[in-house]
C-alpha positions in Angstrom: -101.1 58.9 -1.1 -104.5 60.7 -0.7 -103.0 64.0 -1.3 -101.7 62.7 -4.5 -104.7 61.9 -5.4 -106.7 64.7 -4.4 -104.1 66.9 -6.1 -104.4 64.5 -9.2 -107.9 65.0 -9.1 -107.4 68.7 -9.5 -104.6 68.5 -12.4 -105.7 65.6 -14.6 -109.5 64.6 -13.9 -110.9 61.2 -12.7 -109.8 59.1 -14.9 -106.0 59.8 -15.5 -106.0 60.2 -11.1 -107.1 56.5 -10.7 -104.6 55.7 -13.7 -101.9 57.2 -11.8 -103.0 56.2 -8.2 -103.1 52.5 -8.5 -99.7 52.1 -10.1 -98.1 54.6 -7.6 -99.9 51.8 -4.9 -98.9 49.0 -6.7 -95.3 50.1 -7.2 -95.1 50.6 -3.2 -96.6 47.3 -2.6 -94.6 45.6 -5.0 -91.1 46.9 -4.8 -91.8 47.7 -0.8 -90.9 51.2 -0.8 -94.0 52.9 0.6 -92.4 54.9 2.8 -89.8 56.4 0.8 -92.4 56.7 -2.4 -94.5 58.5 0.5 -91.4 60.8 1.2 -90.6 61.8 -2.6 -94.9 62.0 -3.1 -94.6 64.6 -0.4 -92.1 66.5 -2.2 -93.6 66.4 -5.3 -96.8 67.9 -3.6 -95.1 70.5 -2.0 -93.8 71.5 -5.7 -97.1 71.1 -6.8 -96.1 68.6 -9.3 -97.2 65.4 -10.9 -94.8 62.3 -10.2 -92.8 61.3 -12.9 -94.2 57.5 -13.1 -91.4 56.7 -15.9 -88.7 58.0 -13.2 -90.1 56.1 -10.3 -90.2 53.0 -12.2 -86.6 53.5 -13.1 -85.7 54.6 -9.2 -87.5 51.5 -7.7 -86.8 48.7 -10.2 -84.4 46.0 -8.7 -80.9 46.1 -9.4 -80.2 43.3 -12.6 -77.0 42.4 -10.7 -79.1 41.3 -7.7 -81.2 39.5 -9.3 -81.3 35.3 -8.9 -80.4 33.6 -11.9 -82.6 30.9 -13.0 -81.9 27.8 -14.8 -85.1 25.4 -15.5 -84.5 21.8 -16.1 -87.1 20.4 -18.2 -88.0 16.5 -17.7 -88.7 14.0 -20.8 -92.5 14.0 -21.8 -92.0 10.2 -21.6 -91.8 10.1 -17.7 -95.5 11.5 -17.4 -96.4 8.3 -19.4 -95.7 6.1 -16.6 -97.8 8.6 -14.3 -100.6 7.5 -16.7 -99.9 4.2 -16.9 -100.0 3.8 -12.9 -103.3 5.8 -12.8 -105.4 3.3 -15.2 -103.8 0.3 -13.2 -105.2 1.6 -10.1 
């Protein structure tokens, strides 16, 4: 991940480096794939290229059929009410 960055240093400047940097750190944190995101980083800096954010995104996104489905019940207003109720009679 430091190579990357020196090498985006050298391509895009500062600014567009750290752009760059912390979502290629926050994709491996978040999806936990730093080592393979290390791997396909070390290719790209052996081609001397710039990683293709929109295709890493797309490689390390989960899988919509994996994904839980999830179903929120929503309780009647009235029962907080009583809560109230209880808390001035205490």
């Amino acid at each position: 991940y430091r190579l990357m960055f020196d090498h985006l240093l050298e391509v895009h400047g500062e600014r567009e480096a750290c752009c760059i940097t912390v979502e290629l750190l926050a994709m491996a944190h978040e999806r936990a794939c730093e080592a393979e995101l290390a791997g396909l980083l070390a290719e790209d800096l052996a081609a001397r290229r710039t990683p293709c954010l929109t295709a890493l995104r797309a490689r390390f996104s989960p899988d919509p059929a994996a994904l839980p489905e999830v179903v929120v019940k929503l309780v009647p207003l009235s029962i907080y009410d009583g809560l109230i109720e209880q808390g001035e009679a205490a």
